[in-house]
C-alpha positions in Angstrom: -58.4 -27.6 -5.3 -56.1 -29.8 -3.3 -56.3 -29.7 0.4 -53.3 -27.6 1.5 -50.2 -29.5 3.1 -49.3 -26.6 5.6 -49.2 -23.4 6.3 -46.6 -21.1 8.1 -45.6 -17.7 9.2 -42.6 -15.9 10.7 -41.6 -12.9 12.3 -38.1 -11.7 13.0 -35.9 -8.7 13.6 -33.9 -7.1 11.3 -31.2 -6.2 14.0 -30.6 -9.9 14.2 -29.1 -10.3 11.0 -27.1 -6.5 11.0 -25.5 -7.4 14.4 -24.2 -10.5 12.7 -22.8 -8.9 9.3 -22.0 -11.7 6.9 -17.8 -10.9 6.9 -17.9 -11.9 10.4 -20.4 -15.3 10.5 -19.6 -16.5 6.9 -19.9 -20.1 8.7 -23.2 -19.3 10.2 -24.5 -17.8 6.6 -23.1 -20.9 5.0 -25.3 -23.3 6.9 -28.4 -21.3 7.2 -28.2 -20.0 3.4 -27.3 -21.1 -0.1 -24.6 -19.5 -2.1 -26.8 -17.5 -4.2 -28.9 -16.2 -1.2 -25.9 -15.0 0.1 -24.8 -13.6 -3.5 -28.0 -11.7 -3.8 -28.2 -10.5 -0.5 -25.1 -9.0 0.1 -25.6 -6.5 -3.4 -28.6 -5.3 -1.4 -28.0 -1.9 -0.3 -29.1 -3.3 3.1 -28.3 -7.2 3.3 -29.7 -7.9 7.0 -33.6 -7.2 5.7 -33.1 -9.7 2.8 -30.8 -12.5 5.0 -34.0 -11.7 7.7 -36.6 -12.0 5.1 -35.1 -15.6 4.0 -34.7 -16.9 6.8 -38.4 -16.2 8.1 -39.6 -18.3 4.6 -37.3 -21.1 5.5 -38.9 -20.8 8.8 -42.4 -20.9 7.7 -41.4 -23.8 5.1 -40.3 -25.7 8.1 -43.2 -24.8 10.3 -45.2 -25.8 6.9 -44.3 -29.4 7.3 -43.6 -29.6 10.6 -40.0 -31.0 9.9 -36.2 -30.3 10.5 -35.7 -30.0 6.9 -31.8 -28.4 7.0 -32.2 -24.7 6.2 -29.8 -24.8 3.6 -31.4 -27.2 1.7 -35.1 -24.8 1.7 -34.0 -22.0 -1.4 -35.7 -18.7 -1.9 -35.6 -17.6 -5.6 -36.8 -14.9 -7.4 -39.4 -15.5 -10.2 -40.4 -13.0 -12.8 -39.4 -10.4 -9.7 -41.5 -12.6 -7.0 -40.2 -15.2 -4.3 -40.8 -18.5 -4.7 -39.5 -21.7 -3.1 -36.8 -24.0 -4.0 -36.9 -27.7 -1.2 -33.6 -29.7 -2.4 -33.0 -33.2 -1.4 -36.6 -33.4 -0.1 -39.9 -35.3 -0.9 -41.5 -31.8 -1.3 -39.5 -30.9 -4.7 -43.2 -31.7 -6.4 -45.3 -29.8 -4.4 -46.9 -26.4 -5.1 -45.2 -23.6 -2.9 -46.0 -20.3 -2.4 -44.1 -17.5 -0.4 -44.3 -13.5 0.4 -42.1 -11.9 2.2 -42.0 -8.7 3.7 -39.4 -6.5 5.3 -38.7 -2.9 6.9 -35.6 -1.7 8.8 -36.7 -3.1 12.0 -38.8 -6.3 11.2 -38.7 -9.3 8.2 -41.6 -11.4 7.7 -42.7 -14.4 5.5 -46.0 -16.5 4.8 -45.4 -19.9 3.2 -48.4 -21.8 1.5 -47.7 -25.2 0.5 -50.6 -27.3 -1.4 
């Protein structure tokens, strides 16, 4: 087994993402997230746990490598119903991610393993 490249973990609150409803910070959305984050989490029946859910695993990606990668640029997709990692325009498009995320109303969280 390969020695892991990094590991990270974030925590954040929910309310952060309902006080700022997508309608009203489309240009903060934009730069944070990528068009189909936004897509799929805006059809959620509560979007502020899924934006808050993403943006802890772009978080822990960054915390992962202990770089400014641009947060729009670090993709969470859905595989087979599970979250996985998508790094564009980075030297990390080869390696082996994996995510979970977590959310209730009040808190998001995400765990990022990257080998």
């Amino acid at each position: 087994m390969k020695k892991p490249k990094g590991i990270g973990i974030d925590f954040e609150q929910v309310r952060r993402f309902k006080q700022r409803p997508f309608s009203k910070n489309k240009r903060f959305y934009q730069r944070v997230f990528t068009a189909a984050e936004i897509r799929y989490c805006n059809a959620q029946s509560v979007p502020g746990q899924h934006f808050a859910a993403r943006f802890c695993a772009k978080e822990a990606v960054r915390k992962c490598v202990q770089a400014q990668i641009p947060w729009n640029q670090i993709e969470v997709v859905l595989r087979n119903g599970s979250p996985s990692i998508r790094i564009h325009k980075t030297g990390l498009k080869k390696r082996t991610i994996f995510c979970s995320l977590s959310h209730d109303v009040q808190y998001a969280m995400a765990m990022v393993l990257i080998l």
